[in-house]
C-alpha positions in Angstrom: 21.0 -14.6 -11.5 17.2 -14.3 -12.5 16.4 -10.8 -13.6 12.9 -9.9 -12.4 10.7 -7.3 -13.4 8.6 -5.2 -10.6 5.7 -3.5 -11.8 3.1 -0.7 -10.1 1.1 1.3 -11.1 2.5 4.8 -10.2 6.4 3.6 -9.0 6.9 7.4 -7.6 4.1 7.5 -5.8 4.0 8.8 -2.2 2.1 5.8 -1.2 4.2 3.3 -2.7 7.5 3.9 -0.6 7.3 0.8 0.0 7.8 -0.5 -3.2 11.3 0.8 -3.5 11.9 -0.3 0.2 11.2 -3.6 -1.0 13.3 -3.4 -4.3 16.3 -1.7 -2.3 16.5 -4.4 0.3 16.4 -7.2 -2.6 19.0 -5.4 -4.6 21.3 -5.6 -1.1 20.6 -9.7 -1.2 22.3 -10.1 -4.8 18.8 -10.3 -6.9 18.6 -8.1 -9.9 15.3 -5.9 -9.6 13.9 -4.1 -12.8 11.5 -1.4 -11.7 8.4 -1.1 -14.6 5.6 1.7 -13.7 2.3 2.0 -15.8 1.9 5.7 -15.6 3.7 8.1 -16.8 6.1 10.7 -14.8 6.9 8.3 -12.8 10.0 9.1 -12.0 11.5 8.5 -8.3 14.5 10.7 -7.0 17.6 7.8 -7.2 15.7 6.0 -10.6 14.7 6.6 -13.9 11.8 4.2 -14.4 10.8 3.1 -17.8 6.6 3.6 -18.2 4.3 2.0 -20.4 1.8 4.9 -21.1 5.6 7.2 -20.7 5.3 7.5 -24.8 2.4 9.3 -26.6 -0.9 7.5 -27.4 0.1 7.0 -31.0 3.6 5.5 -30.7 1.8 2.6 -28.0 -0.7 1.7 -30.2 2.1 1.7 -33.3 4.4 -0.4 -30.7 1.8 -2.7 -29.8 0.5 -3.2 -33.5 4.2 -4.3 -34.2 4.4 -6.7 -31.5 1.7 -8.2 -32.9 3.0 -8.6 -36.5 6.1 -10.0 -35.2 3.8 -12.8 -32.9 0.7 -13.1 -34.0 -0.3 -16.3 -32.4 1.0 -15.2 -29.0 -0.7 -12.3 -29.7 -4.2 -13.9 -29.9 -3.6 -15.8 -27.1 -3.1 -13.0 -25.1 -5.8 -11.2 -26.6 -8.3 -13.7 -25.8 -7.2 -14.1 -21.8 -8.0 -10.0 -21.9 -11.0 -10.9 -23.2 -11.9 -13.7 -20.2 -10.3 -11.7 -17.6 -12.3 -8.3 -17.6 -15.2 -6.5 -16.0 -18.6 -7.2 -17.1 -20.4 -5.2 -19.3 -19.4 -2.8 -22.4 -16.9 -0.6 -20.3 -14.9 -3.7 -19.1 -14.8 -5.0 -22.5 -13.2 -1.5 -24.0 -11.0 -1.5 -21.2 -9.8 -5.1 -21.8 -8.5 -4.0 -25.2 -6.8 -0.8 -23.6 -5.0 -3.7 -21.1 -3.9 -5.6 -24.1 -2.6 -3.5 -26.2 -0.4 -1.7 -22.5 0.8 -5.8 -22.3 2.4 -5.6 -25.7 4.2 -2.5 -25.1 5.2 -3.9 -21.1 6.2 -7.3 -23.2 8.3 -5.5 -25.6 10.0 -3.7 -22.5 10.3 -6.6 -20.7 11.9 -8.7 -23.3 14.2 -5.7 -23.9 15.5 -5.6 -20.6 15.9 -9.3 -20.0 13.4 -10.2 -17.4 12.5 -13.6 -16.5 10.1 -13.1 -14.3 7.4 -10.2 -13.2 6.1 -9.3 -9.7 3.2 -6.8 -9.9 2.5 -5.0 -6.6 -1.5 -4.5 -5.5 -4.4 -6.8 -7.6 -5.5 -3.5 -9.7 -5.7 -2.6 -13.8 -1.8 -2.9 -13.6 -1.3 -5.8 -12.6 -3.9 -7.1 -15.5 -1.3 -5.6 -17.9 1.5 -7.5 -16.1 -0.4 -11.0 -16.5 -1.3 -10.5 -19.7 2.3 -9.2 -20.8 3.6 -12.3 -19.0 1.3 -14.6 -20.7 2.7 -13.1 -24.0 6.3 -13.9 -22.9 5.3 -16.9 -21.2 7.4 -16.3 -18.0 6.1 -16.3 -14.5 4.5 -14.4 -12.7 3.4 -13.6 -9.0 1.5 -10.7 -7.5 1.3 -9.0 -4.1 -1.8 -8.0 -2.1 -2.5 -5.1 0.0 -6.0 -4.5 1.2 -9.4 -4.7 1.0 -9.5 -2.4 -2.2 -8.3 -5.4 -4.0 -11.0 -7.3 -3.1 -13.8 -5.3 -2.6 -14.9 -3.9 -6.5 -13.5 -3.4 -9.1 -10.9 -5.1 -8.6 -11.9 -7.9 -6.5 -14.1 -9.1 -9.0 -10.7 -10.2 -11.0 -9.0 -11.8 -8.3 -9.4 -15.3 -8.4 -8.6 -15.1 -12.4 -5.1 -13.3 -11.1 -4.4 -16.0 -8.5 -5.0 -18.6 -10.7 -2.1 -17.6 -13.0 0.1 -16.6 -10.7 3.3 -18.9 -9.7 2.9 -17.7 -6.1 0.7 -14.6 -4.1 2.4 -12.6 -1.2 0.0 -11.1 1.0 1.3 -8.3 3.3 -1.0 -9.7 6.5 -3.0 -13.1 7.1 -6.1 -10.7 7.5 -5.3 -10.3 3.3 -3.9 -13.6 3.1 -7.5 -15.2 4.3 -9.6 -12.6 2.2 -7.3 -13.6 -0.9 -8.4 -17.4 0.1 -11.9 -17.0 0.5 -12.3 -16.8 -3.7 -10.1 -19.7 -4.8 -10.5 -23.1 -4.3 -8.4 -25.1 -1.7 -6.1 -26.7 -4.2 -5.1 -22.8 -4.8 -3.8 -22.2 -0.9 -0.2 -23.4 -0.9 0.5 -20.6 -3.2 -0.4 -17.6 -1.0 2.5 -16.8 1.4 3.1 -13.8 4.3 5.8 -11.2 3.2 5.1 -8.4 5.2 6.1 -4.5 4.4 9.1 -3.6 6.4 10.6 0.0 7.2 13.9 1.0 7.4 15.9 1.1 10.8 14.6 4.4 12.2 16.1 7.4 12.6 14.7 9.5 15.0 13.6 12.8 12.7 12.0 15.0 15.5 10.8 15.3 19.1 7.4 16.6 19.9 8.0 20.6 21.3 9.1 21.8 24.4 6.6 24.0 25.9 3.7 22.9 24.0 1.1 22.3 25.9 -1.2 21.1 23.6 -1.5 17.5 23.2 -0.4 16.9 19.4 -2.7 14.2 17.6 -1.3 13.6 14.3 -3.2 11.3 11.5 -2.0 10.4 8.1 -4.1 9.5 4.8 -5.9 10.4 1.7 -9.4 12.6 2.8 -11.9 10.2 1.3 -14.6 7.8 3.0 -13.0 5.0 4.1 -10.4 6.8 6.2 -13.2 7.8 9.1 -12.5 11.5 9.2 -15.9 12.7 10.6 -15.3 9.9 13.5 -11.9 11.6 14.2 -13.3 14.7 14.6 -16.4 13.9 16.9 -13.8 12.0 18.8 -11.6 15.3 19.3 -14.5 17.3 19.9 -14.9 14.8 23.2 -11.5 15.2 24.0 -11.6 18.7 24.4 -15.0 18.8 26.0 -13.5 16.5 29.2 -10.8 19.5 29.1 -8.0 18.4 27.4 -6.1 20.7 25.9 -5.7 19.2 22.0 -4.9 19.9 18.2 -5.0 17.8 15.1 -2.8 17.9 12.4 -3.8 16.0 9.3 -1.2 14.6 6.6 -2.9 14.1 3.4 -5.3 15.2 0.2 -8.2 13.6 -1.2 -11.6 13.8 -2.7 -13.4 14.8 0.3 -11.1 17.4 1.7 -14.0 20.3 1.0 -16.8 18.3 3.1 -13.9 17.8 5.4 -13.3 21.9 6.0 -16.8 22.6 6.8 -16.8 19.6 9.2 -13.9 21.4 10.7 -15.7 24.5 10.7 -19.2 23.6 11.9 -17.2 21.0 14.8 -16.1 25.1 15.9 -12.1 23.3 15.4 -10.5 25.8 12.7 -7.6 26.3 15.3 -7.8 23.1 16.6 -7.1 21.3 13.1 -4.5 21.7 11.0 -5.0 20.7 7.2 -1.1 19.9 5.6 -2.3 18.6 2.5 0.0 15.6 0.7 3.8 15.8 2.4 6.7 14.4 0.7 7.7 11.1 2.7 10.3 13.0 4.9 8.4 15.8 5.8 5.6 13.4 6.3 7.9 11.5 8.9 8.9 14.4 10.7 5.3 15.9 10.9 4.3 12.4 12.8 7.7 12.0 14.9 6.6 15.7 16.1 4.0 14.9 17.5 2.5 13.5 20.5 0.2 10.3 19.3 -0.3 8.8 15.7 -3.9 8.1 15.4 -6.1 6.3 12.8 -9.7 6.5 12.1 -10.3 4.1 9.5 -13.3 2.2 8.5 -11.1 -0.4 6.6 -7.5 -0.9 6.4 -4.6 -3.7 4.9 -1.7 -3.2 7.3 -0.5 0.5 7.3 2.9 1.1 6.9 2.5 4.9 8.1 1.5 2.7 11.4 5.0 1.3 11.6 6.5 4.5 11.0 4.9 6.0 13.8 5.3 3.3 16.4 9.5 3.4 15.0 9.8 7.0 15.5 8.6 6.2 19.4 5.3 7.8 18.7 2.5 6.1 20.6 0.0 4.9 18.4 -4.3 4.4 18.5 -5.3 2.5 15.6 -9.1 0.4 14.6 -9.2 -3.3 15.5 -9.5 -3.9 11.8 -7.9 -6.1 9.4 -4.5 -6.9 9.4 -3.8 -3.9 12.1 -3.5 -6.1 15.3 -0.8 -8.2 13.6 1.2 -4.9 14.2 -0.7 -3.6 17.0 -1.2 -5.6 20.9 -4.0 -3.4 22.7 -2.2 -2.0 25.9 0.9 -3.5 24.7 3.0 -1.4 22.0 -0.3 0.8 21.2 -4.6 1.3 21.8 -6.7 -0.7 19.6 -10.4 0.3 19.3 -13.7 -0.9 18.2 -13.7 0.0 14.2 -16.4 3.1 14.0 -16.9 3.2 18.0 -16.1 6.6 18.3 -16.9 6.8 21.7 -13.7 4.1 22.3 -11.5 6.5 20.4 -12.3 9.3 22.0 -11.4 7.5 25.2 -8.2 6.3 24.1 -6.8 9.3 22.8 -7.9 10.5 26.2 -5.7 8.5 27.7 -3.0 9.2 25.9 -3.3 12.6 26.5 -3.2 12.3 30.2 -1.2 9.3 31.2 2.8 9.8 30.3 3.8 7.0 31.9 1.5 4.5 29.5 2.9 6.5 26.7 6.3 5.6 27.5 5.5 1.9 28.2 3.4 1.4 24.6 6.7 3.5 23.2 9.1 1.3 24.2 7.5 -2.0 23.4 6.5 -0.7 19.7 10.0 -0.1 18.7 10.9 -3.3 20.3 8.0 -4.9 18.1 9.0 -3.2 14.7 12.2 -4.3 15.1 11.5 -8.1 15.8 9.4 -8.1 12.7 9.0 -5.1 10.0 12.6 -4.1 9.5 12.8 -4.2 5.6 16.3 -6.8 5.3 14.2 -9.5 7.8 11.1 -8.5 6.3 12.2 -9.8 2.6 13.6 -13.3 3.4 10.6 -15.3 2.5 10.4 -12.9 -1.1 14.2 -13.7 -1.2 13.5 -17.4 -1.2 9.9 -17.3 -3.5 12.1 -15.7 -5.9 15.4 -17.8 -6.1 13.5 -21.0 -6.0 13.6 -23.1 -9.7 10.1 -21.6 -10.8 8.0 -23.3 -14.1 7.6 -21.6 -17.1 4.4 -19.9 -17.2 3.5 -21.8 -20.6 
């Protein structure tokens, strides 16, 4: 059985459940999964993880300058394709050699370990390293795409370089499977395939409160631009003007989170808005399954996960029409879709939400019935299953 490496950048990272979804369900199929993490402490609770950057500055560099010695031909190689595949400009180039010199070190632990192939998870810096270390091994390699972050710069500047050496490219939604498209030539399509990010089987982790007569909106994600938070807010602030009775709890941390409190404060919301900061992924779970709707604000989106977890845990669910979202989401279906930055839309639909139980139900019932058709993590990994177990070429 093929051992294959699995690479992120941060494998313990709350965002990146996922990622050991993924690797858990492939380990129940019979594949052998080797988890590899750039960062150091990376360490998730069931898994010691071995990280490149996990040793001090001056035992990589020693490492890498060994790996060298022992293949110094390889080693240029290498060297030069950091050199081709790197942002523009004097930065890009000092980065490139930071990327080469991580490779050698993930080589060495590859080659330790026995991999014969390496999947990197999202288009960023780490998955450089990974196709550079896999180019030094000359074993294949295949990456996964996310979102728009990967496209959009830095990274997207990169992409079609990454595609072009990689065996095969999963995307986790046809929005990122057309956006991955768009920067390669036709004769590069047949290698882009849908693998979508499945959830476990839910189990139901709370019920919103007896009693409470607020109406509970609950939103999860970092506090930075992109997420919409000032949107949300003017959109509650509507709510509660028509005279719904309504609170806001927010999961998550972020850049922004200061200019988000004064929001907060000048909107007159301070006990209408609750701040949790970044939840481990249980308590995250049962702060979204206790309340009454999951909503998103974003201004651009892949396909979140946090959305299937809400619409499993029979939470009803408002979300942008953006991206890969109504791949998940039918409007009036299993959940509300609204216009992307229409604030006046979302202000309508958690409206009625908040009034109609009998909608609630209905969107309810036919979400759970839609997650498990199609994002339960065992279905959700056949196609990886077969990319993976299929003869693949060496990477040369």
């Amino acid at each position: 059985m093929t051992r294959i490496a699995y690479l992120v950048s941060e494998y313990a990272a709350p965002s990146h459940t996922f990622v050991r979804r993924e690797i858990a369900a492939l380990r129940r199929r019979g594949l052998t999964i080797l988890p590899f993490t750039i960062r150091r402490d990376a360490t998730a609770a069931d898994e010691e993880v071995p990280a490149v950057l996990g040793i001090p500055r001056h035992r990589l560099v020693a490492r890498a300058v060994w790996v060298m010695l022992g293949a110094p031909r390889r080693s240029a190689r290498t060297w030069l394709l950091a050199q081709r595949h790197c942002a523009p400009g004097l930065r890009g180039r000092l980065w490139a050699q930071f990327h080469f010199l991580e490779a050698l070190v993930l080589a060495a632990m590859l080659r330790e370990a026995g991999a014969e192939r390496l999947h990197s998870h999202f288009a960023n810096s780490g998955a450089t390293v990974g196709m550079l270390a896999a180019q030094f091994l000359a074993i294949p390699w295949s990456l996964t795409l996310h979102g728009i972050s990967e496209t959009d710069p830095p990274a997207g500047g990169l992409l079609a370089g990454k595609i072009e050496r990689a065996e095969f490219v999963v995307c986790a939604s046809w929005f990122m499977r057309a956006q991955g498209m768009r920067v390669v030539p036709p004769a590069q399509w047949d290698k882009f395939h849908i693998v979508r990010c499945g959830i476990d089987p839910p189990v139901k982790l709370a019920e919103p409160a007896h009693g409470r007569t607020r109406t509970r909106f609950v939103t999860v994600g970092r506090i930075s631009a992109e997420k919409g938070y000032p949107g949300l807010l003017y959109a509650l602030c509507e709510v509660i003007a028509v005279g719904i009775d309504a609170e806001l709890v927010i999961v998550g941390d972020g850049p922004l989170r200061g200019e988000l409190e004064q929001s907060i404060a000048r909107s007159g919301l301070a006990d209408r808005v609750v701040l949790r900061g970044a939840l481990p992924e249980c308590e995250t779970l049962r702060t979204v399954a206790a309340a009454d709707v999951f909503v998103l604000a974003s201004l651009m989106e892949g396909l979140p996960v946090v959305l299937m977890e809400a619409m499993a845990q029979g939470v009803p669910v408002i979300a942008p029409h953006l991206a890969g979202i109504p791949e998940l989401v039918s409007d009036g279906q299993n959940g509300l879709l609204f216009r992307p930055a229409d604030w006046d839309m979302l202000a309508n639909c958690m409206h009625r939400l908040a009034v109609d139980a009998g909608l609630r139900e209905r969107l309810i019932s036919e979400a759970k019935q839609r997650i498990k058709d199609a994002f339960t993590i065992d279905e959700a990994v056949e196609p990886l299953v077969d990319l993976f177990t299929k003869e693949a070429p060496s990477a040369g």
